[in-house]
C-alpha positions as CSV (number, residue, x, y, z in Angstrom):
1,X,93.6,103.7,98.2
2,X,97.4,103.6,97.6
3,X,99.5,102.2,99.8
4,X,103.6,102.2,100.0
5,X,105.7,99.6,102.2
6,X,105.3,100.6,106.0
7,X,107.9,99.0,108.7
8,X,107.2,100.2,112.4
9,X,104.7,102.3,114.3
10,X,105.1,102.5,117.6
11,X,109.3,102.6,118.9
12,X,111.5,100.4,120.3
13,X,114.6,100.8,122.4
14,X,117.1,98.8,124.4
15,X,119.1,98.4,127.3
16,X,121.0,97.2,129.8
17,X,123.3,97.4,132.7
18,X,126.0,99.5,130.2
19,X,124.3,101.8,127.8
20,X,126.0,103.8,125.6
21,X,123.4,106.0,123.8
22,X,124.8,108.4,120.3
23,X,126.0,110.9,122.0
24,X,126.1,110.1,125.6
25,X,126.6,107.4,127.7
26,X,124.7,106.0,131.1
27,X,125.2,103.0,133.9
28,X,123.2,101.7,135.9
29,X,123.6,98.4,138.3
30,X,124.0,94.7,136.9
31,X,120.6,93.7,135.8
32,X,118.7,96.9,136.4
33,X,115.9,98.3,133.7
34,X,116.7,101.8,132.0
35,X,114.5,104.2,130.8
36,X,115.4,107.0,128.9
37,X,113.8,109.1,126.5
38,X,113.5,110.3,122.9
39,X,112.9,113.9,121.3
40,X,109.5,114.8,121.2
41,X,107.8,115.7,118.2
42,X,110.4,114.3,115.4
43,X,108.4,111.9,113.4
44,X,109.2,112.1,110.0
45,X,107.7,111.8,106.3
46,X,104.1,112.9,107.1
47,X,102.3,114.6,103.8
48,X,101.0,118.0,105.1
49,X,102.1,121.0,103.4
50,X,105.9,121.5,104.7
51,X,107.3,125.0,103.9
52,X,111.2,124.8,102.8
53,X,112.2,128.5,102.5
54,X,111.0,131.5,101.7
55,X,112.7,134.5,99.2
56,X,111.9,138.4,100.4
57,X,112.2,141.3,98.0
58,X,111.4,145.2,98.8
59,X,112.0,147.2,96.0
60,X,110.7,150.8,95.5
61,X,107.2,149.6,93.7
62,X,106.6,146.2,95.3
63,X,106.9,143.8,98.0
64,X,107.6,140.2,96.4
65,X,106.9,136.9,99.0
66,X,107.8,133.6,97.3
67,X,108.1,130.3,98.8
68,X,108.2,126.8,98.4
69,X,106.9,123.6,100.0
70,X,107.2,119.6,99.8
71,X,103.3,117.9,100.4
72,X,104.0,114.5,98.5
73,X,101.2,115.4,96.0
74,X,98.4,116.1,99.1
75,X,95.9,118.5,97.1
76,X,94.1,119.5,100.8
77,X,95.4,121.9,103.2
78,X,95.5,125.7,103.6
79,X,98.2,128.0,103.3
80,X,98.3,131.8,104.7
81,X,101.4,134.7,104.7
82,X,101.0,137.1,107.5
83,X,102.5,140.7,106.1
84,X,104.0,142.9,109.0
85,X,105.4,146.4,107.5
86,X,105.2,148.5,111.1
87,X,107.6,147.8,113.9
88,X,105.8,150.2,116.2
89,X,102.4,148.0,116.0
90,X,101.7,144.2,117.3
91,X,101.1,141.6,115.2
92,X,100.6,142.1,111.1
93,X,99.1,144.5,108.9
94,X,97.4,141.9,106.0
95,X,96.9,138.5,105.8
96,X,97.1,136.5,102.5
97,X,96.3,133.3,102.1
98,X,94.6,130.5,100.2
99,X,92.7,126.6,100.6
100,X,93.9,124.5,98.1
101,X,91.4,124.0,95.2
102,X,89.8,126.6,96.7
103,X,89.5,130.5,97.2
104,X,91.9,132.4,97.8
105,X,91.4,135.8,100.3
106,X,92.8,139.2,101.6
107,X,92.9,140.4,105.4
108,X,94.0,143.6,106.9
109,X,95.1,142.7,110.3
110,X,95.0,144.7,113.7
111,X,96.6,143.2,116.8
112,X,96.6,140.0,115.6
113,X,92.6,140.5,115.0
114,X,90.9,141.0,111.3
115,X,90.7,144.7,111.2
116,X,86.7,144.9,110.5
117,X,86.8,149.4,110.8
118,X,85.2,150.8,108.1
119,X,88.3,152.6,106.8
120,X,89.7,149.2,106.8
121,X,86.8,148.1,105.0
122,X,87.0,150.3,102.5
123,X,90.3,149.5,101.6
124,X,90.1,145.9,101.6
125,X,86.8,144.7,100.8
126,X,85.5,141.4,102.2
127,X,82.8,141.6,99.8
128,X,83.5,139.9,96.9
129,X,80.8,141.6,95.3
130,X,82.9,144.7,95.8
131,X,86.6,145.4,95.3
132,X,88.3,147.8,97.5
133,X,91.1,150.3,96.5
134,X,94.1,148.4,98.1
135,X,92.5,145.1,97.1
136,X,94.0,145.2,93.6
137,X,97.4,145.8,95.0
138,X,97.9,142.0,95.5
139,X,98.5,139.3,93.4
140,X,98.6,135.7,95.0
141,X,100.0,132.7,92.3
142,X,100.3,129.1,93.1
143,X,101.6,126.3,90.6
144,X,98.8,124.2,91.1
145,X,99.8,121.8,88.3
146,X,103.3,121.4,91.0
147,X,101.8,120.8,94.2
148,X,101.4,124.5,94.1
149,X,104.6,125.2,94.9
150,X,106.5,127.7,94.4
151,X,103.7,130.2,95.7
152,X,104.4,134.3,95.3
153,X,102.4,137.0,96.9
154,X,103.2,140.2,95.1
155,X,101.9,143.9,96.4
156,X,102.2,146.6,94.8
157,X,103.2,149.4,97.0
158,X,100.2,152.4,97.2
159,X,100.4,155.2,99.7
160,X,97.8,154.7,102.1
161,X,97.2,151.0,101.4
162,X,100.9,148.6,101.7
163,X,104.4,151.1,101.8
164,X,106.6,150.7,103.7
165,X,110.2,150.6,103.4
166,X,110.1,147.2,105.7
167,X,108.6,144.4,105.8
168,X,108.8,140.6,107.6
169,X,106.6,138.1,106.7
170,X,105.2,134.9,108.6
171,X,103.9,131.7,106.3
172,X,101.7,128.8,108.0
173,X,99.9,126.0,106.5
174,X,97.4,123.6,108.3
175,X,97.0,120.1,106.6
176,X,93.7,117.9,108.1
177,X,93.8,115.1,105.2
178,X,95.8,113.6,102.5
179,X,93.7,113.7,99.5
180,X,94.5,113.3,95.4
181,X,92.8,112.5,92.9
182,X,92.2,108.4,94.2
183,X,92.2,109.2,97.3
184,X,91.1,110.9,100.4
185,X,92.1,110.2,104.6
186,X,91.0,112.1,107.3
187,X,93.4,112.5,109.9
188,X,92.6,112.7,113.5
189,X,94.7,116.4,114.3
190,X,95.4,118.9,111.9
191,X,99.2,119.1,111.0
192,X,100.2,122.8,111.0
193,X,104.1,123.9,109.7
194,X,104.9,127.4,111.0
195,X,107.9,129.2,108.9
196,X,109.8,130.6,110.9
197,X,108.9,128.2,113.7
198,X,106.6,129.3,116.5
199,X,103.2,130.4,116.4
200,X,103.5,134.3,116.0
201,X,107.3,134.5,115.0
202,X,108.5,136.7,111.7
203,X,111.3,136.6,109.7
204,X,113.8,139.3,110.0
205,X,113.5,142.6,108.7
206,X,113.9,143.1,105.0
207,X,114.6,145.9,103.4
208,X,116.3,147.2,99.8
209,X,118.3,144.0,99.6
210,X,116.5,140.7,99.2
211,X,116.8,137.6,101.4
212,X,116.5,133.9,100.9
213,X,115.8,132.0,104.0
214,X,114.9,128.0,104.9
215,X,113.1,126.6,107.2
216,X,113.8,124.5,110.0
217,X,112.9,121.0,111.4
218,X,109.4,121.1,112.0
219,X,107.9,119.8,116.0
220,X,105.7,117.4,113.7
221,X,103.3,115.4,116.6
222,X,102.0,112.4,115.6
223,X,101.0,108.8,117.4
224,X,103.7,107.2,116.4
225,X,106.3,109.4,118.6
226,X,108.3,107.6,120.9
227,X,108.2,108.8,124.0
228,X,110.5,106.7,126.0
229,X,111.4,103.6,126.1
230,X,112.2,100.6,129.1
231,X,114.4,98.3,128.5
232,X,116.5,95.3,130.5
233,X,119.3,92.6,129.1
234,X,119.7,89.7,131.7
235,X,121.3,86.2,130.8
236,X,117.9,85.1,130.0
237,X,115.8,87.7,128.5
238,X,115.8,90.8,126.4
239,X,112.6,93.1,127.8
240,X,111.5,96.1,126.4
241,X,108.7,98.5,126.9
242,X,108.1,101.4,123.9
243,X,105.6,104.2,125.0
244,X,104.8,106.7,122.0
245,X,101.7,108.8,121.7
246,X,98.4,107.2,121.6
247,X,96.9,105.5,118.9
248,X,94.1,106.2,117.4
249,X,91.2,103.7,116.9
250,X,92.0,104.3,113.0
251,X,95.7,103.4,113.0
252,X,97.9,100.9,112.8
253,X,101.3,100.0,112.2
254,X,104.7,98.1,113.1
255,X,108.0,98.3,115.5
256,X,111.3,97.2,114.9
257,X,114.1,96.9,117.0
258,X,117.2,95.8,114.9
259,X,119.9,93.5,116.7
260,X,123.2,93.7,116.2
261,X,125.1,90.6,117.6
262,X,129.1,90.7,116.1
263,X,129.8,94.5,116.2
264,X,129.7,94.9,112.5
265,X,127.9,97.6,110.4
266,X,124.6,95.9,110.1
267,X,121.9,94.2,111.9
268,X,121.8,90.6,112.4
269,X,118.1,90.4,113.6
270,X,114.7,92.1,113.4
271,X,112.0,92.2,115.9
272,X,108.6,92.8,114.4
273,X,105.2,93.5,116.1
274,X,103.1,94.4,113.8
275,X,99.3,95.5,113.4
276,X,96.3,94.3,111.6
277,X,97.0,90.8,112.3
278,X,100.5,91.1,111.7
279,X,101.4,89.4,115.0
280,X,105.3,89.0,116.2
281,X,107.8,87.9,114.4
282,X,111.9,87.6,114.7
283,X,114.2,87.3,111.6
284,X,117.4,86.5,110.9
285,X,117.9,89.4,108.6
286,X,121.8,90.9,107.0
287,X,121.1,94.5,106.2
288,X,118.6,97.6,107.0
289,X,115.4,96.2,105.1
290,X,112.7,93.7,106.0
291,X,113.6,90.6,104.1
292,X,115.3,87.8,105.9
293,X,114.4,84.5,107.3
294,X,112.1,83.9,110.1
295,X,113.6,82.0,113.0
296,X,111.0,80.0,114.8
297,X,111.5,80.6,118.4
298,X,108.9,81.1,120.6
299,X,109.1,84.8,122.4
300,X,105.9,86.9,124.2
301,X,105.1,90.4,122.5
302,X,102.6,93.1,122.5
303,X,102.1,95.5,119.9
304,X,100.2,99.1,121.3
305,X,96.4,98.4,121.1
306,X,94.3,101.2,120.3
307,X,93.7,104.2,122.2
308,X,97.0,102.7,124.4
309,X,100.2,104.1,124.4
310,X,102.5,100.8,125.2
311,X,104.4,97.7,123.5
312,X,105.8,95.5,124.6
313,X,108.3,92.2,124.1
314,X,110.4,89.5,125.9
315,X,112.8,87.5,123.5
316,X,114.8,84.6,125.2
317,X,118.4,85.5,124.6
318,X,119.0,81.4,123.4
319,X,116.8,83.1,120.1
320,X,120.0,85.1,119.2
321,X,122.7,83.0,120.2
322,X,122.9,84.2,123.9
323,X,125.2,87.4,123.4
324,X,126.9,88.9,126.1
325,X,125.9,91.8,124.7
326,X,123.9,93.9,121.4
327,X,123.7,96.8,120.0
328,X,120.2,97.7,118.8
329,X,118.0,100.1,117.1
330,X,114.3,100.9,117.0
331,X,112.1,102.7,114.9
332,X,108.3,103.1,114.4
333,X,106.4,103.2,111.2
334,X,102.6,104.4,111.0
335,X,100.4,102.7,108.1
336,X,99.1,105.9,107.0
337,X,97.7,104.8,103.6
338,X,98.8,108.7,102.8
339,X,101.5,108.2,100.2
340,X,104.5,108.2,102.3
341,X,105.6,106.7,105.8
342,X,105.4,108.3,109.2
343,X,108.4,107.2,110.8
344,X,110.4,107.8,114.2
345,X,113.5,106.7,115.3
346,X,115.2,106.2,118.4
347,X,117.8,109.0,118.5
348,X,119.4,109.4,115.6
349,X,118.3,107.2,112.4
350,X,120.2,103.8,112.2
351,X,122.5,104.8,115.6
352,X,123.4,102.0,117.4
353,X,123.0,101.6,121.2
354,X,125.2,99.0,123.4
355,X,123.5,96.8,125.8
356,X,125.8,94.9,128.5
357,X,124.6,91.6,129.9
C-alpha cells in the first residue's frame, strides 16, 4: 500500500500567562493554564471527491451542468447533481448521478422523495430493461481516464419532461474509501462534499446567461481535528494538553508543536509524539521540516491512545535553554496510507503564538 511522509496527528498548542493568538489576543494570571479552542471541521488534504466549481448554461434547447473535482486519484466514491427547474415546488425535480466504476442513474424527484407515480414512471423508467420518453433527454459524461473530472450532465429540453426557463442545481459526492489500482482503505465515516455547502442548498438561479461558480472550504470532520488545546509556561515546565476527535482503533499518526526561541522566522525546536512505536522525541531543528538533531533530554509525553481523544507532554524548560518566553505552533498529521496527508493546524497554518513565562 503506498505511503507518503506523514508528520502529526493529533494537535498541539501552547500557552501561557501572555497569549497572543493570530488574530487576537488573551491574559490570564502569572502561571495560570489556558485553554482555547480551534475551528472545527478544518482538516485538510483528505482524498474524497472535493467539488471545485461548477459552470451553468440554459439555452433555448438544453440545460448544460459541468463541474470539476480534486480526489488525488481515489477511483471509489459516488457523485449525484440534484436538478431544481420550479421555484413554486420543494426540493428538485431529477436527480442524476453516478458510482465510480460503476452505473450511472436517472431520478425524478418529488419533495425531496424519488417520485415513484406512474406518470413519473413512465417518463423516467427505473427499469433498465425499459427506457422511458424523458430518459433519453440526458446525457451524463465523466473523464474517467482524469479522475473523472470534469463531469457534464446535459438535458435536452422536451415539453412535458425537463423545460423550464430556470434552473439551479445542487452537486454532492460521498467518499467511504481510497481505492486505486494498488490499493484499497476503508475508512471509518463516509466523507461527503456538498457544493454549495449545506445539505439541501442550490446555487442561484440561472437563466439565459451562463454562470461559473466555486466552491467553498469544505466542514471536512476527521479524528485528527483539534478540538482545543491546554496549555501552561512556568519557569520550569512547558505542559500541554491537545484534545481532537477520537481515534479510531485503525489510526495512527504524529503531533508537533514547533518552538520558536529567538523571535526569528523559523522554528528552533520540534516536539514529536508519534504513533506506532514512534515514541517522543525533541529536535533541535532550523526550518518547517522534520530533519534536525535530536537532543537527548529526558521529558514525559503521551501520544492519544486509541478510541481517546487526549495528548499529552511536559518538557523541562532547561531542554530549550530556559526562555522567558516561545512562540509555538502545532499541527496534527493522520497516517492515512491514502495518498495524501490529513492535516490540522492550530489556527492559521505556520502562525505563531506567544507564550509569557
Amino acid at each position: 500500500m503506498l505511503r507518503t511522509h506523514v508528520a502529526g496527528a493529533a494537535a498541539l498548542a501552547l500557552a501561557v500567562p501572555l497569549l497572543v493568538l493570530g488574530a487576537g489576543a488573551g491574559t490570564a494570571a502569572a502561571s495560570d493554564p489556558v485553554v482555547f479552542t480551534d475551528e472545527a471541521n478544518d482538516v485538510t488534504g483528505l482524498a474524497y471527491l472535493d467539488v471545485r466549481g461548477a459552470r451553468i448554461s440554459n439555452t433555448r434547447s438544453r440545460i448544460r451542468i459541468t463541474y470539476t473535482s480534486v480526489s488525488h486519484a481515489n477511483h471509489q466514491g459516488t457523485e449525484t447533481v440534484w436538478v431544481d427547474t420550479n421555484a413554486h415546488r420543494p426540493g428538485p425535480e431529477l436527480e442524476v448521478g453516478f458510482g465510480r466504476y460503476s452505473e450511472g442513474w436517472v431520478t425524478p424527484l418529488r419533495n425531496w422523495k424519488r417520485d415513484r407515480s406512474k406518470a413519473a414512471t413512465r417518463k423516467w423508467s427505473p427499469d433498465y430493461s425499459h427506457v422511458g420518453r424523458c430518459d433519453r433527454t440526458v446525457r451524463l459524461d465523466a473523464d474517467y481516464e482524469h479522475d473523472f473530472t470534469p463531469v457534464t450532465v446535459t438535458i435536452r429540453k422536451r415539453k412535458g419532461c425537463i423545460a423550464s426557463n430556470k434552473v439551479r442545481v445542487h452537486v454532492k459526492t460521498s467518499t467511504d474509501a481510497y481505492v486505486t489500482y494498488e490499493d484499497h482503505n476503508e475508512w471509518p465515516t463516509a466523507v461527503r462534499d456538498d457544493f454549495p455547502n449545506g445539505s439541501r442548498t442550490f446555487t442561484s438561479w440561472v437563466g439565459r446567461r451562463p454562470k461559473t461558480l466555486a466552491d467553498g472550504r469544505d466542514p471536512v470532520a476527521w479524528w485528527n481535528d483539534i478540538r482545543s488545546v491546554r496549555a501552561q509556561l512556568t519557569a520550569d515546565t512547558l505542559d500541554v494538553t491537545i484534545n481532537t476527535g477520537a481515534k479510531p482503533e485503525t489510526r495512527y499518526g504524529q503531533i508537533n508543536t514547533w518552538i520558536d526561541v529567538n523571535n526569528d522566522s523559523v522554528p528552533d525546536y520540534q516536539v514529536l509524539l508519534v504513533d506506532a512505536g514512534g515514541g517522543t522525541y525533541l529536535r533541535r531543528i532550523s526550518g518547517w521540516d522534520d530533519t534536525g538533531e535530536d537532543v537527548d533530554c529526558g521529558f514525559s509525553g503521551l501520544m492519544t491512545e486509541h478510541g481517546g481523544t487526549t495528548a499529552t507532554f511536559s518538557l523541562p524548560t532547561t531542554c530549550i535553554g530556559r526562555p522567558g518566553s516561545v512562540r509555538v505552533d502545532v499541527n496534527t498529521d493522520g497516517f492515512e496510507y491514502v495518498g495524501t496527508d490529513s492535516i490540522d493546524w492550530l489556527g492559521d497554518t505556520r502562525s505563531w503564538h506567544t507564550l509569557t513565562a
